[in-house]
NUDOTI-323913 format. One record per residue (C-alpha): x, y, z; residue in three letters. Coordinates in Angstrom, 3 decimals, decimal comma. Example, Ala and Ser with C-alpha at 12.3 -4.5 7.8 and 13.67 -1.06 7.14 Angstrom:
2
+----------+----------+----------+------+
:        x :        y :        z : code :
+----------+----------+----------+------+
:   12,300 :   -4,500 :    7,800 :  ALA :
:   13,670 :   -1,060 :    7,140 :  SER :
+----------+----------+----------+------+
# end
This chain:
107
+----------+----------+----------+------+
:        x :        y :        z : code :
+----------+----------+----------+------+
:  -40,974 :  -52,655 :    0,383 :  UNK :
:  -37,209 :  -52,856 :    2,173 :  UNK :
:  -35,978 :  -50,981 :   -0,569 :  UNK :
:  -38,293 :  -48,146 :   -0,097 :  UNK :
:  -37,794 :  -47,944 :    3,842 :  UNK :
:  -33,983 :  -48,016 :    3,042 :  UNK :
:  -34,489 :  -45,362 :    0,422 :  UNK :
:  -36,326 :  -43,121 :    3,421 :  UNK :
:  -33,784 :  -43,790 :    6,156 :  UNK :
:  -31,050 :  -43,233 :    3,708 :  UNK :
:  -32,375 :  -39,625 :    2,773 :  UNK :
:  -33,013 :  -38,789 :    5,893 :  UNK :
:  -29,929 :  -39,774 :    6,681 :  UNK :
:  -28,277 :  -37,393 :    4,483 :  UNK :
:  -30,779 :  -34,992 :    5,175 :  UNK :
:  -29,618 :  -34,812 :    8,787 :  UNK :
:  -25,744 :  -34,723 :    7,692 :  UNK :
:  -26,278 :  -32,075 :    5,251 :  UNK :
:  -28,306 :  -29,840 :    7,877 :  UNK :
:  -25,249 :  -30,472 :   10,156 :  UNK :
:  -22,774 :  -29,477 :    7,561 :  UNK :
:  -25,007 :  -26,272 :    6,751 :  UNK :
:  -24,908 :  -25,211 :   10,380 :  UNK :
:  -21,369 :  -25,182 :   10,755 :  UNK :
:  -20,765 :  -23,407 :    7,594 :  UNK :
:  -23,295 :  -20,139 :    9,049 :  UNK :
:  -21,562 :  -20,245 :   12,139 :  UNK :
:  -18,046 :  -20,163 :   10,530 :  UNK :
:  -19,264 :  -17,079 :    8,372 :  UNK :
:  -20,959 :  -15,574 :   11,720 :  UNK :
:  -17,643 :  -15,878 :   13,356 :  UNK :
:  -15,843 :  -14,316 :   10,087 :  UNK :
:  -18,161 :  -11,300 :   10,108 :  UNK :
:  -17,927 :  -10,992 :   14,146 :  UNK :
:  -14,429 :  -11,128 :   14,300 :  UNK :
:  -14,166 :   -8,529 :   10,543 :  UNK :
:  -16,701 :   -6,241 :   13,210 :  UNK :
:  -13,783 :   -6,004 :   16,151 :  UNK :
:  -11,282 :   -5,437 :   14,234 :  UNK :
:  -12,711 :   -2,282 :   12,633 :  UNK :
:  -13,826 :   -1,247 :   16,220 :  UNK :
:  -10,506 :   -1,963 :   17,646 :  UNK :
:   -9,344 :    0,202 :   14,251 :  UNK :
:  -12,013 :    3,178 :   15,232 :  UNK :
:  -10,500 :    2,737 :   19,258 :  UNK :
:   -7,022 :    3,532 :   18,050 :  UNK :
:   -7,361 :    5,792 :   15,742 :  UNK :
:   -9,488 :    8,134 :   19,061 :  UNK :
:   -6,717 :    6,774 :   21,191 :  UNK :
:   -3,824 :    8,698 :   18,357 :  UNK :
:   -5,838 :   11,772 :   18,475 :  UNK :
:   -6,584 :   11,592 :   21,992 :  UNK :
:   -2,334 :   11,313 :   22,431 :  UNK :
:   -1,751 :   14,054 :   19,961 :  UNK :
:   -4,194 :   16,141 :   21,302 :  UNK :
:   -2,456 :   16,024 :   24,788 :  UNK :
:    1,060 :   16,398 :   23,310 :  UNK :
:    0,421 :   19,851 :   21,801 :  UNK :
:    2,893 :   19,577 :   18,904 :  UNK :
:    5,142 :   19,703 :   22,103 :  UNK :
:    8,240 :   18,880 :   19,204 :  UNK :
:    8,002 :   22,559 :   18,336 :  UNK :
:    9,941 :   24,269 :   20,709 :  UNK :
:   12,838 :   21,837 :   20,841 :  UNK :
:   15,845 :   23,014 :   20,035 :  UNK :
:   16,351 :   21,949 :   16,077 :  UNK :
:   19,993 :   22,613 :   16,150 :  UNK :
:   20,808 :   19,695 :   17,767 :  UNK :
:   21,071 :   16,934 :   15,131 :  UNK :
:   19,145 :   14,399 :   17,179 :  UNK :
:   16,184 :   16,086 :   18,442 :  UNK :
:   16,317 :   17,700 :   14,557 :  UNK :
:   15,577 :   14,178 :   13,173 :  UNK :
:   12,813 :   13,206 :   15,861 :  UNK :
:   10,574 :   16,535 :   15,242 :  UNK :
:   11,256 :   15,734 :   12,043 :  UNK :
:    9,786 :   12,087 :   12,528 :  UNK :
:    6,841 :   13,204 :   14,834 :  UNK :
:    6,074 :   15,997 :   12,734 :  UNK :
:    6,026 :   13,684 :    9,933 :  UNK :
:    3,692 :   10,953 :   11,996 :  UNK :
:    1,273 :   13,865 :   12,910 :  UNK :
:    0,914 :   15,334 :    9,720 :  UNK :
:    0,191 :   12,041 :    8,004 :  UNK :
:   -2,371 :   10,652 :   11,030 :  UNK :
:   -4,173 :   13,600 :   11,385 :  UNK :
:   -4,738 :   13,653 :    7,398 :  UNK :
:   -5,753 :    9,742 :    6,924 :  UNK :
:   -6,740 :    8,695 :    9,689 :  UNK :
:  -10,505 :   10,335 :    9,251 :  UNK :
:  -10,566 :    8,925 :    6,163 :  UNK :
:   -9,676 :    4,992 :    7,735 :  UNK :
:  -12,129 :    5,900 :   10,611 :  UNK :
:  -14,801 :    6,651 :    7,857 :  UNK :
:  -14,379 :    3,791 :    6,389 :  UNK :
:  -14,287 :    1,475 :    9,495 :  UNK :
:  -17,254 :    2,990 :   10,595 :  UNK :
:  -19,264 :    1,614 :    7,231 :  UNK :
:  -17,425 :   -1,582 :    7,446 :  UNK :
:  -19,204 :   -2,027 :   10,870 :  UNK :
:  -22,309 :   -0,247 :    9,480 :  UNK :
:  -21,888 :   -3,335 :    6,619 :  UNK :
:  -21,301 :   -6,173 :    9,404 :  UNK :
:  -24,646 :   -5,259 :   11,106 :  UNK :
:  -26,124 :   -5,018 :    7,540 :  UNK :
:  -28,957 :   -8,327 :    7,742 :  UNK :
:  -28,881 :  -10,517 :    4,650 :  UNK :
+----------+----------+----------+------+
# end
């Protein structure tokens, strides 16, 4: 009869531990998927925040004058910058936005 009440307070012994354990695994994959969520917001901020700059500079770099070497290189480098952002940066805001779309996605 001991053995059987031992048996029973061992199980739900381990019963107890392994509910413990399986709560701090969800909330450590909660917390993965929260913090995977602000990131990609904080990605979708920035990327408003470059077109929002870019936007207000009005490819200002245009009417420097390119025959000095120096201001030559840096339209060359902003030019450059703009080009590339304004042609992937959709694309990364795209797929941020289904990333986030995917976090809020219940399993």
């Amino acid at each position: 009869m001991q053995e059987k009440e031992l048996n029973e307070g061992d199980i739900k012994n381990i019963s107890e531990k392994l509910e413990i354990i399986n709560l701090q695994l969800a909330k450590r994959s909660e917390m993965r998927i929260r913090t995977i969520r602000y990131l990609l917001i904080s990605v979708c901020m920035i990327i408003v925040a470059g077109f929002i700059v870019l936007a207000t500079m009005n490819s200002e770099y245009l009417t420097w004058d390119f025959t000095n070497p120096e201001l030559a290189i840096a339209g060359t480098l902003i030019h450059g910058f703009e080009f590339l952002f304004v042609r992937l940066a959709p694309l990364v805001f795209i797929g941020a936005v289904i990333g986030i779309a995917f976090t809020y996605k219940k399993r």
